[in-house]
MIDOSE-1310 file (N, C-alpha, C; in nm, 2 decimals, decimal comma, always signed):
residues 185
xxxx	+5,08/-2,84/-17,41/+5,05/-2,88/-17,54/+5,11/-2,78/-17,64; +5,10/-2,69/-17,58/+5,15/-2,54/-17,69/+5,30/-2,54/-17,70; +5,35/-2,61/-17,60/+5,50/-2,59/-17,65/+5,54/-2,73/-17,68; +5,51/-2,82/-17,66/+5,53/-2,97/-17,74/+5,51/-2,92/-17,88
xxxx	+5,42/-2,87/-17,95/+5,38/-2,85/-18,06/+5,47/-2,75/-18,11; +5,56/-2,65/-18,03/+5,63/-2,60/-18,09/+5,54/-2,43/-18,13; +5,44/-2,43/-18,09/+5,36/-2,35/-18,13/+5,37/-2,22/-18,06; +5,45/-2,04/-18,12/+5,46/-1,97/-18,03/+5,32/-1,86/-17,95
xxxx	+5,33/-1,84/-17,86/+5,23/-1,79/-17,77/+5,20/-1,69/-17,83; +5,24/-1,62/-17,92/+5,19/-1,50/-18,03/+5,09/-1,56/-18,12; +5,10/-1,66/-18,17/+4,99/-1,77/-18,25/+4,92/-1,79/-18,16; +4,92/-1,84/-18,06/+4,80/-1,89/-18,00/+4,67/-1,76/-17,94
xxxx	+4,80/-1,69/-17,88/+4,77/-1,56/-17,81/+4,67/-1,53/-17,94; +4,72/-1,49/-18,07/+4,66/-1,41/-18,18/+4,51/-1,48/-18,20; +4,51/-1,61/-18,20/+4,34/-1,69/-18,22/+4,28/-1,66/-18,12; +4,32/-1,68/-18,01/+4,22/-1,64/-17,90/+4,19/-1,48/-17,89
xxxx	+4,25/-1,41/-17,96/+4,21/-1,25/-17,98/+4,26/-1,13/-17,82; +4,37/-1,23/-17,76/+4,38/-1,22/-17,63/+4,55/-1,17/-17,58; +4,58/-1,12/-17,58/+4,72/-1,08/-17,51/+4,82/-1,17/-17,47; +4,93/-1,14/-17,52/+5,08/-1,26/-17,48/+5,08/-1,28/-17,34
xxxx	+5,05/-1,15/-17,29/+5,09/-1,15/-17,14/+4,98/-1,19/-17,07; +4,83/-1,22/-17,11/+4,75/-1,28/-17,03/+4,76/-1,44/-17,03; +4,77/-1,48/-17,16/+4,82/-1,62/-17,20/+4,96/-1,71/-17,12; +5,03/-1,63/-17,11/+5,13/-1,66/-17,05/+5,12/-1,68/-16,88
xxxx	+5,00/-1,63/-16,89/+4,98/-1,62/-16,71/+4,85/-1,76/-16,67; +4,79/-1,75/-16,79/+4,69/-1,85/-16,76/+4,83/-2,04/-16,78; +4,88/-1,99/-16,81/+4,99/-2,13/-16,86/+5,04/-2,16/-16,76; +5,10/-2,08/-16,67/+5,16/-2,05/-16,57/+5,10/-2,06/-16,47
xxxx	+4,94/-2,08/-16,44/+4,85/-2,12/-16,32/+4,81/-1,96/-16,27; +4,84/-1,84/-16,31/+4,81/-1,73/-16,24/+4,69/-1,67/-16,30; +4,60/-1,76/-16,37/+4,51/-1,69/-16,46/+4,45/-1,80/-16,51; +4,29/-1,77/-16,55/+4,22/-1,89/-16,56/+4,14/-1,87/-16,73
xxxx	+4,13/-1,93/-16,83/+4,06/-1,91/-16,93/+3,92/-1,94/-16,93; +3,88/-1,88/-16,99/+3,68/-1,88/-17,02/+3,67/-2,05/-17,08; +3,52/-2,06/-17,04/+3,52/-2,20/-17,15/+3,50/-2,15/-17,29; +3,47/-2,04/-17,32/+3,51/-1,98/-17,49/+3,63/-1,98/-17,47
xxxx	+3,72/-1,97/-17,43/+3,87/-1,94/-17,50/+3,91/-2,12/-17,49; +3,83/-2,21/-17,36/+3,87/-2,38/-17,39/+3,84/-2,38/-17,52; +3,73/-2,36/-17,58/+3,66/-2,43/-17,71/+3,76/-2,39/-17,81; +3,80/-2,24/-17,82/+3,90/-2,23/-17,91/+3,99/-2,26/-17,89
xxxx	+4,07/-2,30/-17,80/+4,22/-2,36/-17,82/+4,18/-2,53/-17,85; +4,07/-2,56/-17,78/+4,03/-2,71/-17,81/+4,04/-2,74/-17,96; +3,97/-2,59/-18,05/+3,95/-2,60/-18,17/+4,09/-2,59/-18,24; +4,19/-2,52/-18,21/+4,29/-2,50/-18,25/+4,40/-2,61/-18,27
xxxx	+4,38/-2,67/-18,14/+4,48/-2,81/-18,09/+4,40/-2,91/-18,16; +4,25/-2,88/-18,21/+4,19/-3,05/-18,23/+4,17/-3,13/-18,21; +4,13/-3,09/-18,00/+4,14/-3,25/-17,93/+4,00/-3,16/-17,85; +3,94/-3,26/-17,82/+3,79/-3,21/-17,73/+3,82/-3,11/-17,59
xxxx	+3,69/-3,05/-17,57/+3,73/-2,94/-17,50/+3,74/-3,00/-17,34; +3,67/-3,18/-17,35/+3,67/-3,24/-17,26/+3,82/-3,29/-17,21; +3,90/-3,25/-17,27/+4,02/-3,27/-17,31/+4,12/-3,19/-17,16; +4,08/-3,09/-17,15/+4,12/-2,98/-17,05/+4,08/-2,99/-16,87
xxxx	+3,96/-3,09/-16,88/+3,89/-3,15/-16,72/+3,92/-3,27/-16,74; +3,96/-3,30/-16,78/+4,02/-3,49/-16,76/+4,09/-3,49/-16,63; +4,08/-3,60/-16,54/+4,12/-3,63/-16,40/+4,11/-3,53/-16,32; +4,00/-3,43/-16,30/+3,96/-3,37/-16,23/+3,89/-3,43/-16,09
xxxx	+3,84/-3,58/-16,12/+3,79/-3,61/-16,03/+3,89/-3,73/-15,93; +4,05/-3,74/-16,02/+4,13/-3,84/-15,96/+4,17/-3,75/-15,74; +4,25/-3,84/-15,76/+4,27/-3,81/-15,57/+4,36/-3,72/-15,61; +4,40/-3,65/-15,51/+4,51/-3,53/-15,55/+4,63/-3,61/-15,57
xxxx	+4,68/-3,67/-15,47/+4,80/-3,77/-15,48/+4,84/-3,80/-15,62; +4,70/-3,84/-15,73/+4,72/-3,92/-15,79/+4,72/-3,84/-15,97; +4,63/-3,69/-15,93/+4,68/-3,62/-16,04/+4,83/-3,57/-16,10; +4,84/-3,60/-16,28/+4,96/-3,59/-16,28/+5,06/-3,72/-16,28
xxxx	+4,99/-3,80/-16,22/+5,10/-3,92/-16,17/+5,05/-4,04/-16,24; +4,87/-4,07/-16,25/+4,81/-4,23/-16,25/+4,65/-4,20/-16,37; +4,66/-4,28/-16,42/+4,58/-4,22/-16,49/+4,48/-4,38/-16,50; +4,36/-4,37/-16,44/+4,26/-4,49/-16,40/+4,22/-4,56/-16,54
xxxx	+4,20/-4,65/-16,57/+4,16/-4,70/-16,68/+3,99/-4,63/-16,73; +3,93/-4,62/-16,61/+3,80/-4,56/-16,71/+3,81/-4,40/-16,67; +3,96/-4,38/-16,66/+3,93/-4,22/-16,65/+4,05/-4,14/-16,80; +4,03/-4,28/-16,90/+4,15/-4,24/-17,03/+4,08/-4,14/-17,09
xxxx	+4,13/-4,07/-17,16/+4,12/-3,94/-17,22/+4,10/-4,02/-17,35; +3,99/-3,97/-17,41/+3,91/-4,10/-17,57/+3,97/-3,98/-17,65; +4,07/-3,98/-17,78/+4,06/-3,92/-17,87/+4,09/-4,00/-17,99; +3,98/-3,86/-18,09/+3,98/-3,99/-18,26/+3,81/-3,98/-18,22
xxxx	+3,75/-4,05/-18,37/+3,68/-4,13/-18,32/+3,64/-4,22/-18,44; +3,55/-4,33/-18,46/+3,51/-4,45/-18,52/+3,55/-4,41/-18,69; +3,48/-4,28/-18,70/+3,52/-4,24/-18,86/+3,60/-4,21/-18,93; +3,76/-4,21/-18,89/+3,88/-4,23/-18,91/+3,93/-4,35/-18,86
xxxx	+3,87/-4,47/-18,84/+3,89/-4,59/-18,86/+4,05/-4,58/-18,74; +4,02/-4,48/-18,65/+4,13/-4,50/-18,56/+4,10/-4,41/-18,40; +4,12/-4,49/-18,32/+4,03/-4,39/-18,23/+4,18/-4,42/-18,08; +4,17/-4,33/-18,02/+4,29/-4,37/-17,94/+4,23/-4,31/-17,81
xxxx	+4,34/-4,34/-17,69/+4,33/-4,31/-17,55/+4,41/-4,25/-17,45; +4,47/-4,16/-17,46/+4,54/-4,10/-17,38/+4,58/-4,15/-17,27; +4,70/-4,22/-17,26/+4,78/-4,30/-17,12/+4,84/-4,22/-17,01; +4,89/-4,15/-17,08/+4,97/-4,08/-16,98/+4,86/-3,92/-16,95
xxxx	+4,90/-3,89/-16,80/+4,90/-3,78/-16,73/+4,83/-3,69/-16,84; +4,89/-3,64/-16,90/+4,90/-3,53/-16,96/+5,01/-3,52/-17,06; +5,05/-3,37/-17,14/+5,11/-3,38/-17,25/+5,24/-3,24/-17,20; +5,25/-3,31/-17,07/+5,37/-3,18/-17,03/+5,49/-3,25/-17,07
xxxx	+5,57/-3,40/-17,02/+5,63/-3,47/-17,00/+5,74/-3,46/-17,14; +5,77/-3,57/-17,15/+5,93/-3,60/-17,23/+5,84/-3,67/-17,34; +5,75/-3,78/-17,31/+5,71/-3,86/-17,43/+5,52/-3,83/-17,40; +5,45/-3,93/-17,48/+5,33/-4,01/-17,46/+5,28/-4,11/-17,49
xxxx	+5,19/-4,17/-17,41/+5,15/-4,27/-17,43/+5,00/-4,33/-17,52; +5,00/-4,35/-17,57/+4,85/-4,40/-17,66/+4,81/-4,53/-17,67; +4,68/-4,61/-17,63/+4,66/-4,69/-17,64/+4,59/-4,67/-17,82; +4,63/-4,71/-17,93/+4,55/-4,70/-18,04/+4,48/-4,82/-18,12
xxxx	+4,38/-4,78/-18,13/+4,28/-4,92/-18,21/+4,25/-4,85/-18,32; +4,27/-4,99/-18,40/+4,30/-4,93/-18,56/+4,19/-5,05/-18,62; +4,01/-4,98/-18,70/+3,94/-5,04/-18,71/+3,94/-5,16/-18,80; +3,91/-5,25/-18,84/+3,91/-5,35/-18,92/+3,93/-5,31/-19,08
xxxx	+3,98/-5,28/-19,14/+3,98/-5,27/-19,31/+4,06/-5,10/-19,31; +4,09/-5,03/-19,24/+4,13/-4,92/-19,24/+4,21/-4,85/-19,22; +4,28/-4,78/-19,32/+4,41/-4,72/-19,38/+4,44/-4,57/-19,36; +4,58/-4,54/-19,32/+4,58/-4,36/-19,36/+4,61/-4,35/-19,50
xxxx	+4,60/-4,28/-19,52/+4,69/-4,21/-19,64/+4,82/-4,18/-19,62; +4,96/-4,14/-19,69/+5,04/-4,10/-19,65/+5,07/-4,01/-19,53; +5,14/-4,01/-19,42/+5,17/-3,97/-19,30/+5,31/-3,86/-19,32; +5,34/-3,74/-19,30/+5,47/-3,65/-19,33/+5,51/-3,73/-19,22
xxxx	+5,68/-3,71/-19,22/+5,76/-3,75/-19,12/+5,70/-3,63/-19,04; +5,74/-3,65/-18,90/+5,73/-3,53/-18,79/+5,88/-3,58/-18,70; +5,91/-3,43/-18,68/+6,01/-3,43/-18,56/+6,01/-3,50/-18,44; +6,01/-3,69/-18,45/+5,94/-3,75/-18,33/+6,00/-3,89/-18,34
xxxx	+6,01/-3,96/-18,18/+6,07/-4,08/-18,23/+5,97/-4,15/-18,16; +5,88/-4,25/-18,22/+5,79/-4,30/-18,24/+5,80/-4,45/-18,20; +5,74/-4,50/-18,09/+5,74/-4,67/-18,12/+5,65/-4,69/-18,02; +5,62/-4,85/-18,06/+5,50/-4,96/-17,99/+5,51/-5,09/-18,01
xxxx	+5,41/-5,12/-17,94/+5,37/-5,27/-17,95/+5,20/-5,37/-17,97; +5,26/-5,44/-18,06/+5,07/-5,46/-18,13/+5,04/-5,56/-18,00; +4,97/-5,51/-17,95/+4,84/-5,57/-17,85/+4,79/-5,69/-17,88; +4,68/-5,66/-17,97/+4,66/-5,76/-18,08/+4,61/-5,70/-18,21
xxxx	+4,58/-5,81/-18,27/+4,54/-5,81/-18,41/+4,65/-5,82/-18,48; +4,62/-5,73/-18,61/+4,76/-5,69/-18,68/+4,76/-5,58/-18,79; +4,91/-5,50/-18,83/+4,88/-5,42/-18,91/+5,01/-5,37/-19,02; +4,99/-5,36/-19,10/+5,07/-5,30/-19,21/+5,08/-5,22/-19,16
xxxx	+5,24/-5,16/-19,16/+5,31/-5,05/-19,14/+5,43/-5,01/-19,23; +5,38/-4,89/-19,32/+5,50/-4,85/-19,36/+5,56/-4,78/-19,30; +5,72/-4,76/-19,30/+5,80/-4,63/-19,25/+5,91/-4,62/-19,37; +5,89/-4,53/-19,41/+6,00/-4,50/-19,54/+5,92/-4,53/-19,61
xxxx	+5,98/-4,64/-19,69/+6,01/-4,68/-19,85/+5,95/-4,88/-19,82; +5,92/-4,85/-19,68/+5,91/-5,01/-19,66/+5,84/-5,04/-19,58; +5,76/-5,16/-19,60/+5,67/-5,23/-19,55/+5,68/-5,37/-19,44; +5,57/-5,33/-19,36/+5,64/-5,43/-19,25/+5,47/-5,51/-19,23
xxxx	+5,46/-5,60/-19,18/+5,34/-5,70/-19,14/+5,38/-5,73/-19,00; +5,28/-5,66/-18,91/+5,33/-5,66/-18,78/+5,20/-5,76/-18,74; +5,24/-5,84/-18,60/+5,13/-5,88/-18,56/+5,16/-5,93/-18,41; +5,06/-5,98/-18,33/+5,04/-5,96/-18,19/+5,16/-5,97/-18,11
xxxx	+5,25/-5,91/-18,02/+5,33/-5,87/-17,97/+5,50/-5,84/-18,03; +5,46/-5,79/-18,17/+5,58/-5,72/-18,28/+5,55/-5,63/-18,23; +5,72/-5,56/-18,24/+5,70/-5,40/-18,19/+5,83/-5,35/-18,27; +5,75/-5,22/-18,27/+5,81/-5,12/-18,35/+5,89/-4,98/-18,33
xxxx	+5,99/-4,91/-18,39/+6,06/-4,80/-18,32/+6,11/-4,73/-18,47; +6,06/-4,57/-18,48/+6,12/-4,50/-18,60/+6,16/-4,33/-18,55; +6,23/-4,25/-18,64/+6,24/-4,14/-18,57/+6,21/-4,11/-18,71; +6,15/-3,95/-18,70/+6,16/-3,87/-18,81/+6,15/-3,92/-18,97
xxxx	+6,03/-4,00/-19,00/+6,00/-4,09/-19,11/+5,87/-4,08/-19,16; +5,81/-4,04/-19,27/+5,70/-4,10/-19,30/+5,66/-4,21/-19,34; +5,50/-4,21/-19,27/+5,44/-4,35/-19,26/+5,33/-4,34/-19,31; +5,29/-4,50/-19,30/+5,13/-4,53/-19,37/+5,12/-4,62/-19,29
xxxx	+4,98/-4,68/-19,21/+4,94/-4,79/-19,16/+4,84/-4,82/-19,24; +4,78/-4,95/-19,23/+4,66/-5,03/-19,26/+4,63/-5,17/-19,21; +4,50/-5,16/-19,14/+4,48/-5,29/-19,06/+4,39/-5,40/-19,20; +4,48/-5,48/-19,24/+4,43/-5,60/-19,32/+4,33/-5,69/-19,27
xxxx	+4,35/-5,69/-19,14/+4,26/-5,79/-19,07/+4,11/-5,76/-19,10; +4,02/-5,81/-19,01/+3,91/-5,87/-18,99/+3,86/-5,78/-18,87; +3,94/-5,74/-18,74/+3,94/-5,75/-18,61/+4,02/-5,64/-18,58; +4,01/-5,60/-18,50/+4,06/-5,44/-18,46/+4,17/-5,44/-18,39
xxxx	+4,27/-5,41/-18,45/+4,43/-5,39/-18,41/+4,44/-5,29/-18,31; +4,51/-5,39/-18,18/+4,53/-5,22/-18,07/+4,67/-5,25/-18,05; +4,74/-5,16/-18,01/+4,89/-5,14/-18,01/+4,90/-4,97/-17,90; +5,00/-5,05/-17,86/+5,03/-4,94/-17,70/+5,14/-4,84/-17,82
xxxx	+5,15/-4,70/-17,80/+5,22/-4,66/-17,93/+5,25/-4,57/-17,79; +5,44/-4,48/-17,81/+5,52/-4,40/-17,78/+5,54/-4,31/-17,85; +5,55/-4,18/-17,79/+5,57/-4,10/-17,91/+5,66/-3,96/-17,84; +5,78/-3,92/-17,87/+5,86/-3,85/-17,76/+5,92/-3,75/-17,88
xxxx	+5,88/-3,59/-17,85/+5,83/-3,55/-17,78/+5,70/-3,58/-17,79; +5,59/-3,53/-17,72/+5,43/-3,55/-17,70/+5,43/-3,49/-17,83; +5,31/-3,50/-17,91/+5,29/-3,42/-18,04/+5,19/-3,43/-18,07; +5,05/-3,49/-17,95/+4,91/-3,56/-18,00/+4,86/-3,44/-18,07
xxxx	+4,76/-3,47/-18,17/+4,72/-3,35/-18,25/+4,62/-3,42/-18,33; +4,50/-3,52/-18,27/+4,44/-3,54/-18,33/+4,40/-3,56/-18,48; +4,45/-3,63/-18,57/+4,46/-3,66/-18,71/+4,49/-3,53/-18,78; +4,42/-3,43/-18,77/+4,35/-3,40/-18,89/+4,48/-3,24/-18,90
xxxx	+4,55/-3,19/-18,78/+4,62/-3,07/-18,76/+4,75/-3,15/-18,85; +4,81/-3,24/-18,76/+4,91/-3,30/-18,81/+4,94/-3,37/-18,90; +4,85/-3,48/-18,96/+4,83/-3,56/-19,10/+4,70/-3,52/-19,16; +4,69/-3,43/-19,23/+4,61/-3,42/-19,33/+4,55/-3,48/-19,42
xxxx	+4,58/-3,62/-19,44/+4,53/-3,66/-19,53/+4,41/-3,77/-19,47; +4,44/-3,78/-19,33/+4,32/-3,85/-19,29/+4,22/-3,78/-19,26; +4,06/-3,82/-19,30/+3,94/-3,76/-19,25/+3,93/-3,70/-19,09; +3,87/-3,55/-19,08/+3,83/-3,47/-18,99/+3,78/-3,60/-18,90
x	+3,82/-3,57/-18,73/+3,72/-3,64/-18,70/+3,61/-3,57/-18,60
């Protein structure tokens, strides 16, 4: 996650109040962090601390590789009117995957472009999407693809828009690190 984000180990290292060179070893599997140092990188990154034991209880075979439907990683939640699911493995990889439900009547605010090429497909429902300067009306199996653009969504409907979303490189960050303008969740 620390290096998808681009974030150097001297920052991170500096919050946790902790050494490059111990950081660098817990990254590396030769060293284990406290659940105080989980909470604060949890706090840092903005994703639950449950975030870090996810598929702990999959088969070995299968960590890394498969990720069970009731063993999805829940992040977001109801009061940003957007709550999502972590598809993929984990956030080592090239891209990720997000199942996202976007609640009935509920909008971001403006979105910064980020360094990322971005696409999906509406599941169901439906939803306003801007990218740029322009507006699209997407709805049950439209799909979509942007790189490096800011955006705005808004579900007009009635009914909760879910849409399988791509996003390469990984960059999840929980609303609130990376678009500021939507409510803490």
């Amino acid at each position: 996650m620390r290096k998808s984000r681009k974030v150097p180990l001297t920052e991170l290292a500096a919050e946790l109040k902790r050494s490059v060179g111990w950081l660098s070893q817990v990254e590396r599997g030769l060293g284990s962090a406290s659940i105080a140092d989980l909470r604060i990188i949890s706090r840092f990154f903005s994703v639950p601390i449950s975030f870090f034991f996810r598929n702990e209880d999959a088969p070995a075979e299968e960590r890394g590789l498969i990720v069970r439907v009731g063993a999805r990683q829940q992040l977001g939640t109801s009061e940003t009117g957007l709550t999502e699911e972590l598809l993929s493995p984990d956030l080592s990889g090239d891209f990720e995957m997000l199942r996202s439900v976007f609640a009935p009547g509920t909008e971001s605010g403006p979105l910064p472009a980020r360094p990322t090429n971005d696409g999906g497909v509406v599941v169901s429902g439906e939803l306003e999407l801007s990218i740029g300067e322009r507006t699209f009306r997407l709805g049950e199996g439209d799909s979509f693809q942007f790189r490096d653009r800011p955006t705005r969504w808004r579900n007009p409907g009635k009914r909760e828009t879910v849409i399988f979303w791509v996003c390469s490189p990984p960059v999840y960050c929980r609303l609130r690190r990376c678009h500021p303008s939507l409510p803490s969740p």
